[in-house]
C-alpha positions as CSV (number, residue, x, y, z in Angstrom):
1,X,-62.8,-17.8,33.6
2,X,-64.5,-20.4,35.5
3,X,-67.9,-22.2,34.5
4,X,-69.1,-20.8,37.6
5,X,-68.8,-17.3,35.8
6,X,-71.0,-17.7,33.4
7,X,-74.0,-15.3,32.8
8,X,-77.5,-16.0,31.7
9,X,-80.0,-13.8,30.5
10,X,-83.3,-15.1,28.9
11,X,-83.5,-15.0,24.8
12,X,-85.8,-12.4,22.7
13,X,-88.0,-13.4,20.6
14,X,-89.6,-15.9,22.5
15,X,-94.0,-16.7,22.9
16,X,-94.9,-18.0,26.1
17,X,-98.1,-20.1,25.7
18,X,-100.4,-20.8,28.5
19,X,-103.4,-22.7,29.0
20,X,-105.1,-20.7,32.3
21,X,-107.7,-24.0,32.8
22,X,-105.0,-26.7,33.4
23,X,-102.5,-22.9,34.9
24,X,-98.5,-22.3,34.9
25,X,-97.2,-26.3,35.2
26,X,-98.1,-26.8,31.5
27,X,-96.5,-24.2,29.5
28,X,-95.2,-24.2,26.1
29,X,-92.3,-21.4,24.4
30,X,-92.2,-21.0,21.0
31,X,-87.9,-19.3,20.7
32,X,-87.8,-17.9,16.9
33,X,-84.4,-18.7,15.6
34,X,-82.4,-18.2,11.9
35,X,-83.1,-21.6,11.1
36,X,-86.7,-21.6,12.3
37,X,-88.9,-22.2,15.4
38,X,-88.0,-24.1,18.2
39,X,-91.0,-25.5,20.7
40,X,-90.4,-26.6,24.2
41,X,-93.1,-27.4,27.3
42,X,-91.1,-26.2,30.2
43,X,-92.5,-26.7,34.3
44,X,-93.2,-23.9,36.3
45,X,-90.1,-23.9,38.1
46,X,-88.5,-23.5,34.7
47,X,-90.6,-20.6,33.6
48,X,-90.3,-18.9,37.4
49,X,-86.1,-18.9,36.5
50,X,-86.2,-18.3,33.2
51,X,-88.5,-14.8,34.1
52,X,-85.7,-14.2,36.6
53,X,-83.4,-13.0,33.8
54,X,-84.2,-10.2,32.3
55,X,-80.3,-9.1,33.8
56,X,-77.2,-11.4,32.9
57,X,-77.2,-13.6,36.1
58,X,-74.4,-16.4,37.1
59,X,-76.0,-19.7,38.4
60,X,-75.2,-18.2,42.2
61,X,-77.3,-15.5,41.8
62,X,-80.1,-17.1,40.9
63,X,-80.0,-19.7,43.0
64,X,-80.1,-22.7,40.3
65,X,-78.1,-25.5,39.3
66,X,-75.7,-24.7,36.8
67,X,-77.3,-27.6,34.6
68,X,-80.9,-26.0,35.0
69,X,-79.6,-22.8,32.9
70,X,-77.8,-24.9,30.6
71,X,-80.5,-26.2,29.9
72,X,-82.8,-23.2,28.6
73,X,-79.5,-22.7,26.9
74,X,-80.1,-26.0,24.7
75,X,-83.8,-25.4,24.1
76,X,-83.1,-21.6,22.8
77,X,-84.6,-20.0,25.7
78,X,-81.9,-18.6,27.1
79,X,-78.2,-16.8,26.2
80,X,-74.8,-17.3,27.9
81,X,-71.8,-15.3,27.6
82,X,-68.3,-15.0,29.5
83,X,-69.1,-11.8,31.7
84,X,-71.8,-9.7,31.6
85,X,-72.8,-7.9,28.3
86,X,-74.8,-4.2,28.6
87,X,-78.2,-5.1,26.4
88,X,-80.7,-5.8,29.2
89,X,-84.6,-6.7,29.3
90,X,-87.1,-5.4,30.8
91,X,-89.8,-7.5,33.2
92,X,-88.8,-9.4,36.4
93,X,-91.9,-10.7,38.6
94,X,-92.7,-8.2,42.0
95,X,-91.6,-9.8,45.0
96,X,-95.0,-9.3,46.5
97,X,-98.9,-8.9,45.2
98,X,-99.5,-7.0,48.1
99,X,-100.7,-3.1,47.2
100,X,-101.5,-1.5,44.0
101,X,-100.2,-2.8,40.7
102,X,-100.6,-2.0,36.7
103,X,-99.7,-3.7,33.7
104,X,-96.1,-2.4,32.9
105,X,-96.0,0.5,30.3
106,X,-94.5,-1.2,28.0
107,X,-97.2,-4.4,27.8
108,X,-99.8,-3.8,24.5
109,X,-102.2,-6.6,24.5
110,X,-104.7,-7.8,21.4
111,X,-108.1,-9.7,21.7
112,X,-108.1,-12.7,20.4
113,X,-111.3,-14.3,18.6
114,X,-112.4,-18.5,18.0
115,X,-114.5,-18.6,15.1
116,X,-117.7,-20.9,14.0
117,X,-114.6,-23.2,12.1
118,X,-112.5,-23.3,15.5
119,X,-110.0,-21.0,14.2
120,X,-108.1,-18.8,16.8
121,X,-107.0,-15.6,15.4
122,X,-106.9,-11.7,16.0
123,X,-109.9,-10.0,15.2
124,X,-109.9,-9.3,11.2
125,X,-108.5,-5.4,10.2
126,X,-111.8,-3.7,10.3
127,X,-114.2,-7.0,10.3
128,X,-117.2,-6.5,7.9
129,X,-120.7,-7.1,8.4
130,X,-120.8,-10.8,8.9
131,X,-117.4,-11.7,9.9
132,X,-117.7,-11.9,13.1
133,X,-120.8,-14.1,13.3
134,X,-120.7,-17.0,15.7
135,X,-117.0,-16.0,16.9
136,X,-116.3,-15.6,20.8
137,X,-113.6,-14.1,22.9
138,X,-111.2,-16.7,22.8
139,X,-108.2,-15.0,24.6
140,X,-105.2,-12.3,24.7
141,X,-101.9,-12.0,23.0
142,X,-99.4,-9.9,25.3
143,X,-96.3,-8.2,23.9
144,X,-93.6,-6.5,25.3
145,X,-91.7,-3.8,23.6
146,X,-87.9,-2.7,23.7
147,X,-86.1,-0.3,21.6
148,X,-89.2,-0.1,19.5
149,X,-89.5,-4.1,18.5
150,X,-91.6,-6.6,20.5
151,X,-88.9,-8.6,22.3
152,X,-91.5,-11.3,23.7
153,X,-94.7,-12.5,23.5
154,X,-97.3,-14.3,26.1
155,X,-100.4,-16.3,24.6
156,X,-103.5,-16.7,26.8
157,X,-105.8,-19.1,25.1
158,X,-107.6,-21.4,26.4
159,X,-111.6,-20.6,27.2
160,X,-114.1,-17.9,26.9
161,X,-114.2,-18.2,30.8
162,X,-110.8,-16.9,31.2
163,X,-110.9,-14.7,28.7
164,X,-113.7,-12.6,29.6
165,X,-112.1,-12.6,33.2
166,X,-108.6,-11.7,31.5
167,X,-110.9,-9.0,29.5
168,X,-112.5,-7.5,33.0
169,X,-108.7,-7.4,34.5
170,X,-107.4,-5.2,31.8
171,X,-109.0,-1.9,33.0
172,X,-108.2,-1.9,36.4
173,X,-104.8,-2.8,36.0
174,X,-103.7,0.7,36.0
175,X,-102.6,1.9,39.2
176,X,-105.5,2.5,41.2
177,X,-106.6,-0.2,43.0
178,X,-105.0,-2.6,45.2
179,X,-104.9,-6.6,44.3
180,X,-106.9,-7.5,47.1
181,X,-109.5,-5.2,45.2
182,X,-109.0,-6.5,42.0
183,X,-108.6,-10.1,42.7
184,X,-111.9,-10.8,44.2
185,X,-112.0,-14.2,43.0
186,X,-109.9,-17.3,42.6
187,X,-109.9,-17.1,39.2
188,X,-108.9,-13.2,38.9
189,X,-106.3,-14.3,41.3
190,X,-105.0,-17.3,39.4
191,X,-104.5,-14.8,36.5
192,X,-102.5,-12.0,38.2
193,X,-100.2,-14.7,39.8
194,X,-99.8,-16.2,36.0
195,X,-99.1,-12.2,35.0
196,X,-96.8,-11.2,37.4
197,X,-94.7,-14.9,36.9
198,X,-94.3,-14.1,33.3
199,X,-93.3,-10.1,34.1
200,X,-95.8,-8.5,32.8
201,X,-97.0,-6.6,36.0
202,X,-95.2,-3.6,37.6
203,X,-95.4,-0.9,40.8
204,X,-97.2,2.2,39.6
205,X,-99.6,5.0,40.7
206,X,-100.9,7.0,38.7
207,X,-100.4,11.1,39.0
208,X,-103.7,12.0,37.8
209,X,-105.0,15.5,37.4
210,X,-105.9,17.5,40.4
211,X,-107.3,20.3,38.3
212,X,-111.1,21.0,38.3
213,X,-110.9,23.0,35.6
214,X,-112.3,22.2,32.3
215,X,-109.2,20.9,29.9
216,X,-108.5,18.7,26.8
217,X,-105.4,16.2,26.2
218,X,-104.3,15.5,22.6
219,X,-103.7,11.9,22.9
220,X,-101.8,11.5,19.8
221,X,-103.4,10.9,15.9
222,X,-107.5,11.7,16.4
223,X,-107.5,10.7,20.0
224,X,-108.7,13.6,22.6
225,X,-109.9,13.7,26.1
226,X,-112.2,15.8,27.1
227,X,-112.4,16.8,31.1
228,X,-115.6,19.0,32.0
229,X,-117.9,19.4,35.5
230,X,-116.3,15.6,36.6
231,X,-116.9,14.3,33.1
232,X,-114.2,12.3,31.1
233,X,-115.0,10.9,27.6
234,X,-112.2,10.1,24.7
235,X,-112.4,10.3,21.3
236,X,-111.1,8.1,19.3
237,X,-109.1,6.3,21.0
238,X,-106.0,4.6,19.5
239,X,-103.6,3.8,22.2
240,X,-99.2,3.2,21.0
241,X,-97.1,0.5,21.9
242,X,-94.6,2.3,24.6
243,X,-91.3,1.1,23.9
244,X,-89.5,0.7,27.1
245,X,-86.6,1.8,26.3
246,X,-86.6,3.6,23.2
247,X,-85.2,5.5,20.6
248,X,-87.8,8.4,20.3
249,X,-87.7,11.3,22.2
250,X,-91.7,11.8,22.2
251,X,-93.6,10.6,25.4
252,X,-96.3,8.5,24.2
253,X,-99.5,8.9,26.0
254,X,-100.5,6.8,29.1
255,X,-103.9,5.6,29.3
256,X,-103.0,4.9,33.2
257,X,-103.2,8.4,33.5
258,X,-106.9,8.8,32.5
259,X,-108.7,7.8,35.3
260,X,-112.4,6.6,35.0
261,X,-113.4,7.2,31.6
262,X,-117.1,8.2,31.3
263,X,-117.7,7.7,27.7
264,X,-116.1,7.0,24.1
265,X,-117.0,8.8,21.1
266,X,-116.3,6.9,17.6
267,X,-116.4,9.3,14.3
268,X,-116.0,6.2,12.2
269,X,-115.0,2.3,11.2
270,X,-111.3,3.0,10.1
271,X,-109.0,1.0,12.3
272,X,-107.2,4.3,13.8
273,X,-110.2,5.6,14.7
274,X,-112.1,2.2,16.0
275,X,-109.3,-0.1,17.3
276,X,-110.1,-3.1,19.4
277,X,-107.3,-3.3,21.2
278,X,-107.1,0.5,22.5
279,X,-110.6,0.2,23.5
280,X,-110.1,-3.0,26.1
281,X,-108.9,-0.2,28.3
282,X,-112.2,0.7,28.9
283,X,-114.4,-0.8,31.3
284,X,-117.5,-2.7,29.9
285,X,-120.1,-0.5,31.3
286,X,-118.6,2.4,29.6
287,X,-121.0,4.2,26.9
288,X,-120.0,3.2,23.6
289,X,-121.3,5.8,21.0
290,X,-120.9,4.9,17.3
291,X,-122.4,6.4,14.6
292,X,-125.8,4.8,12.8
293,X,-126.4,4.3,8.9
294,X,-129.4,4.7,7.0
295,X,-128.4,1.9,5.0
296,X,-126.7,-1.9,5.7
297,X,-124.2,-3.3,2.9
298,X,-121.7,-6.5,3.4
299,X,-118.6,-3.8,2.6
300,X,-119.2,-1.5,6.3
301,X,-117.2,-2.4,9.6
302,X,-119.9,-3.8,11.7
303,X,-119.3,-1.9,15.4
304,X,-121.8,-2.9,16.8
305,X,-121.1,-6.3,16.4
306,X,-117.4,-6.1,17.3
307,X,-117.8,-4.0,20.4
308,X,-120.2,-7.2,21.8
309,X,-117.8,-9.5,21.3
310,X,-115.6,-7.6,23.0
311,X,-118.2,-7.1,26.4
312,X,-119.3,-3.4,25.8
313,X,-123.2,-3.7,27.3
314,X,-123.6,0.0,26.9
315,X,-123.8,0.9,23.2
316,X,-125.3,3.7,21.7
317,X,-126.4,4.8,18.0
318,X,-126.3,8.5,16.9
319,X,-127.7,9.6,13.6
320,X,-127.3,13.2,12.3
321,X,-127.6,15.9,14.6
322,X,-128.8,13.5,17.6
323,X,-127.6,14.6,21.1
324,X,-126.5,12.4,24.2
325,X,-126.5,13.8,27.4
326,X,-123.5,12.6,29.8
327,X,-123.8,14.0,33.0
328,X,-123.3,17.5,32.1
329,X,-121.7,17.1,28.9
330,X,-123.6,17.6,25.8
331,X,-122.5,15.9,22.8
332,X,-123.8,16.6,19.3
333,X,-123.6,13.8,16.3
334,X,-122.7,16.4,13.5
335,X,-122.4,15.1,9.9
336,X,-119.4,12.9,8.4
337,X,-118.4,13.9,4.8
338,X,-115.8,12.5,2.5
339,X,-113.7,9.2,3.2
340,X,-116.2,7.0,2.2
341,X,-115.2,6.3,-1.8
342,X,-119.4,7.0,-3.1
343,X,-120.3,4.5,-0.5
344,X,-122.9,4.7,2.4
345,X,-120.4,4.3,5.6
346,X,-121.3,4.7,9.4
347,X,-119.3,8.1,10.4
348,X,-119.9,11.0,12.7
349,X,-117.9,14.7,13.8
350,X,-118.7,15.7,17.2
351,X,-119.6,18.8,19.0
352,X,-118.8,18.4,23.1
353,X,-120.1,21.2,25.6
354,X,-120.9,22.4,28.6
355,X,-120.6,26.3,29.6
356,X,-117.2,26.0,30.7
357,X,-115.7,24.4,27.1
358,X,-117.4,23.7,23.7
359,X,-115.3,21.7,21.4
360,X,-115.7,20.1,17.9
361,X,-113.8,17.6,16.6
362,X,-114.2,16.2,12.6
363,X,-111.8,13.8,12.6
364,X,-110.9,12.4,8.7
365,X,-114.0,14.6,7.2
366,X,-114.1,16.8,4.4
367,X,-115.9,20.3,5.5
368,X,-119.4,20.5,5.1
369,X,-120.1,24.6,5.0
370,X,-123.8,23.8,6.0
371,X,-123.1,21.7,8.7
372,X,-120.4,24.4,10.2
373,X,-122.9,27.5,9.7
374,X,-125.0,25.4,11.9
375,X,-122.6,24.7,14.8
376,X,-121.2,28.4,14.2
377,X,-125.1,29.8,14.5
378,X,-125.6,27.5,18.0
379,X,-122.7,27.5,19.9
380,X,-119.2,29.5,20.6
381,X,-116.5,26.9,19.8
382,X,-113.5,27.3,21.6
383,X,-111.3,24.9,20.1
384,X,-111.9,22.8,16.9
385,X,-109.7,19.8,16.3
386,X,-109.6,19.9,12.4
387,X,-108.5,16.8,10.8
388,X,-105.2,18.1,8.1
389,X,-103.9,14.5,6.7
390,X,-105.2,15.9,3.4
391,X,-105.5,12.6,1.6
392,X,-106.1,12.1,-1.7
393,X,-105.9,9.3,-3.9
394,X,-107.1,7.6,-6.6
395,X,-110.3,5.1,-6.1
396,X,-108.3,2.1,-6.3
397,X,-104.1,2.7,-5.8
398,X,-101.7,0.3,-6.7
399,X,-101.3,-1.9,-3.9
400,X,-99.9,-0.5,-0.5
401,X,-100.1,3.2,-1.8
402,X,-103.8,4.0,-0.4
403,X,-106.6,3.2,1.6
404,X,-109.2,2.3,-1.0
405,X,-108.0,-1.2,-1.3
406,X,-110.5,-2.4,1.4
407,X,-114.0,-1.5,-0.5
408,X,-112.0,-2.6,-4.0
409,X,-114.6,-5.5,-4.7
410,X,-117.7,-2.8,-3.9
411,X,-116.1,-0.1,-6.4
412,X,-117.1,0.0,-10.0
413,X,-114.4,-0.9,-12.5
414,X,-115.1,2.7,-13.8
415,X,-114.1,4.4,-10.9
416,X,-110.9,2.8,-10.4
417,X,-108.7,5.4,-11.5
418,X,-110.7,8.5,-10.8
419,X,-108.7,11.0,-8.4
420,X,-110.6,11.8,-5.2
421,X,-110.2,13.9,-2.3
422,X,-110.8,11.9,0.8
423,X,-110.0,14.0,3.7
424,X,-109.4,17.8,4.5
425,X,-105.8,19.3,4.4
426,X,-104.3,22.3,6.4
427,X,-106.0,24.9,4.0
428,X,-109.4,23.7,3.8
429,X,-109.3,23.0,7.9
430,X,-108.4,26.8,8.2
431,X,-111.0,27.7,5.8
432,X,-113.2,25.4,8.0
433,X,-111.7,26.9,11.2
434,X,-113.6,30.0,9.6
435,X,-116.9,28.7,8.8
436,X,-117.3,27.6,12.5
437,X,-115.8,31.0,13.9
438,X,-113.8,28.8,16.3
439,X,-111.8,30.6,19.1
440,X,-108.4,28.1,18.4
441,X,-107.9,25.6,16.0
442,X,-105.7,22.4,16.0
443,X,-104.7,20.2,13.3
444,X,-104.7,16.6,14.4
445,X,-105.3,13.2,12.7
446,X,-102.3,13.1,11.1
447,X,-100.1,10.9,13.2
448,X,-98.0,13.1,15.5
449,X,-95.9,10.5,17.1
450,X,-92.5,9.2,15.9
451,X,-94.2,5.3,16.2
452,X,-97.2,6.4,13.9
453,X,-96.6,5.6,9.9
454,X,-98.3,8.5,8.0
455,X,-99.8,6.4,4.8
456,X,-97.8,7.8,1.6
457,X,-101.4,9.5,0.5
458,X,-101.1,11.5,3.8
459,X,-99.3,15.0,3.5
460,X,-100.8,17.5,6.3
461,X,-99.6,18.5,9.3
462,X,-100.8,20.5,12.7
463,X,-98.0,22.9,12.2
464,X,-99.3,23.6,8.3
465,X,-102.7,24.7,10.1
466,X,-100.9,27.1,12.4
467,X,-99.0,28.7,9.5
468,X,-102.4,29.4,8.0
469,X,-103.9,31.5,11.3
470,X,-103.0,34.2,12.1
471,X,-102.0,34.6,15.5
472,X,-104.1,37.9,16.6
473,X,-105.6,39.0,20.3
474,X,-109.4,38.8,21.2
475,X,-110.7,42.1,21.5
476,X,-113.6,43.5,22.7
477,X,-117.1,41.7,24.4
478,X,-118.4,39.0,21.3
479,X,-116.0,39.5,19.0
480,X,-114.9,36.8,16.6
481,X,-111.6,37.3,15.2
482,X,-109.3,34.8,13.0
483,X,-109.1,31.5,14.5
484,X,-106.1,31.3,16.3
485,X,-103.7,28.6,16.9
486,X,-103.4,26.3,19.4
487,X,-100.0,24.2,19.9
488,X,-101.3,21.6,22.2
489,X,-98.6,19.3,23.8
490,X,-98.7,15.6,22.9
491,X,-100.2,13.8,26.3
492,X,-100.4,16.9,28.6
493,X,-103.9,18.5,29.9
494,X,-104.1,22.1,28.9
495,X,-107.0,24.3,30.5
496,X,-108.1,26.5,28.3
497,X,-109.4,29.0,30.2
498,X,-105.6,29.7,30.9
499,X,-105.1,30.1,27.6
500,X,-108.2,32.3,26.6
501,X,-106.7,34.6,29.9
502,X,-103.4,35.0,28.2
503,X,-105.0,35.7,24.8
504,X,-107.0,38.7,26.2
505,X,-104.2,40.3,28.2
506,X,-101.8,40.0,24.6
């Protein structure tokens, strides 16, 4: 064996950190190693090399000096070995900008915030009223993920400039549009070349649905698309990490596949309901509705304030039984009740229509019968998305067993130990399947994806719910039978008119 038959592939573990004002000749990588962190500023030509090995790569293949790759050898940024081992990465840069690109499928960013003290940091788990004052986009951290751990990192931090031009990027980087369309400006351009050196950019169109017909997509947890007359709004929105490659058999959804979103509905403050990072895929013209409260205490998750520092312009306020009108889409602000611990949060179910498909969706609520005899009096649901987690805890758990932890200075010393339901389980979302005289049910909210940790107060499942229906045929004009249920495949658009055919001819 020869020195010339050496292999090199680039290390895990490393953070790239770049400064987009002064671009990619000053660059710093932070390698993690057993014995601590090593820091290194490496030149562009460096960084272009080191992004070329995401194979195992002799110093003739890539073209380099045999004492360039020894080098990111020495400063941990790099692995050698006699041959070429089988554990790969992912990433290399395209050849070309030319045509339509996307951020690759496995690439999960987070925002990242400067504060009044000059502190940069990710935004604060579900920031209270206050905590964001005086803070500013500051920048991104980028992370890529491989057999279900994030392998590397890539830091842009630098000004709110680039960040809010990073921020603008991250929607159209899906498939659709060509760079020429997307890089309109130096700057934007600047920032895609900086991408695709690092890896982070891949060829990809979208297959998005050719279907005119009225359909939902369970998008994992409480997320749902709804697709109605050329409208698209999501629901809670809380997008997974793809690991590329992975252990998991589940397909986790792909926000690529979307298309132009219309508008988002938020039930309430809880981080997998209202998560910053899953909602940067949305443009920031899109129509942000959130929920109102009567009342403002220092303990609730301040949205409003959060989704302006993140760029949303187009925010909306719904109080109890308000309606917003999106194109032909109704949407109803029905009542939240439960999860709140005696406390006066901001929360909202939701009643979507139009004459093709009415749908409700109560996320993490507890039934409220009045509420339902309401909707059930108005409107013909055809599916309700019933939240089944079925937590219950007591007001304050010991330390990593519940969710009550984060209102712990608001709650009374008396209540601490006083057992609470916060959320429906699979019986009482059958019994509110009911109540609404719903056409299907289907249990959601409760995780359904092998990368989603179900909290240990958590014990309800969509399959529970459909144990509890009865499966029986629609018969005869107006009719309302037994809820039936629905098994709705994770990340697939199902039409329901299909399915209320079907149920007739059975």
């Amino acid at each position: 064996m020869t020195r010339q038959e050496v292999t090199f592939r680039r290390a895990e573990g490393l953070c790239y950190r770049v400064d987009l004002c002064r671009g990619l000749q000053h660059v710093s990588i932070v390698a993690r190693r057993q014995r601590g962190n090593t820091a290194i500023d490496v030149s562009e030509e460096q960084l272009r090399l080191l992004a070329q090995l995401s194979s195992w790569k002799s110093a003739r293949e890539t073209g380099a000096e045999l004492a360039e790759l020894e080098s990111l050898v020495s400063g941990n940024l790099a692995f050698w070995a006699a041959g070429r081992p089988e554990r790969h990465l992912t990433g290399a840069p395209l050849l070309s900008l030319a045509g339509p690109v996307a951020l690759r499928r496995n690439v999960s960013y987070r925002p990242l915030l400067k504060f009044q003290d000059g502190r940069i940091a990710r935004i604060p788990m579900m920031p209270r009223r206050g905590t964001l004052d005086g803070s500013e986009l500051a920048g991104f951290l980028f992370a890529v993920t491989e057999t279900e751990e994030e392998v590397a990192a890539m830091e842009f931090v630098c000004c709110a400039q680039h960040a809010n031009a990073v921020r603008r990027l991250l929607p159209v980087l899906d498939g659709t549009m060509n760079v020429g369309e997307i890089a309109r400006s130096r700057e934007a351009s600047d920032i895609l070349t900086a991408f695709n050196t690092l890896g982070l950019l891949e060829r990809y169109v979208p297959r998005m649905s050719s279907s005119s017909d009225a359909q939902v997509t369970w998008l994992a947890h409480a997320g749902v698309l709804y697709e109605s007359n050329g409208v698209r709004i999501v629901i809670d929105p809380v997008i997974f990490p793809k690991s590329e490659p992975s252990r998991h058999a589940d397909a986790v959804p792909d926000p690529r596949t979307w298309g132009c979103v219309d508008a988002v509905l938020i039930t309430h403050g809880d981080n997998d309901h209202f998560n910053p990072s899953s909602l940067l895929r949305f443009a920031p013209s899109t129509l942000i509705v959130i929920p109102s409260t009567p009342e403002v205490h220092p303990y609730q998750v301040n949205m409003r304030q959060l989704l302006a520092t993140l760029g949303f312009s187009n925010i909306r306020e719904v109080g109890e039984w308000e309606r917003v009108t999106i194109g032909a889409v109704t949407v109803v602000a029905v009542p939240f009740r439960g999860e709140d611990w005696g406390m006066t949060l901001a929360s909202r179910t939701y009643l979507v229509t139009t004459p093709e498909l009415t749908i409700y969706l109560n996320a993490d609520s507890v039934s409220d019968d009045e509420s339902y005899d309401r909707l059930a009096d108005e409107f013909q649901i055809d599916l309700a998305f019933l939240g089944v987690s079925g937590a219950q805890e007591a007001h304050a758990m010991p330390p990593g067993y519940g969710y009550g932890g984060f209102y712990l200075p608001w709650l009374p010393a008396a209540k601490h130990n006083e057992w609470i339901q916060l959320c429906n389980g699979p019986r009482e979302a059958a019994d509110a399947a009911r109540r609404l005289r719903a056409r299907f049910a289907f249990g959601y909210a409760a995780g359904g994806i092998s990368g989603y940790k179900l909290a240990y107060t958590d014990r309800g499942s969509h399959r529970e719910l459909a144990e509890l229906l009865t499966p029986v045929a629609t018969v005869g004009d107006g009719d309302r039978d037994e809820p039936q249920p629905l098994e709705l495949p994770l990340g697939r658009a199902v039409t329901l008119g299909a399915v209320f055919d079907r149920t007739v001819r059975q």
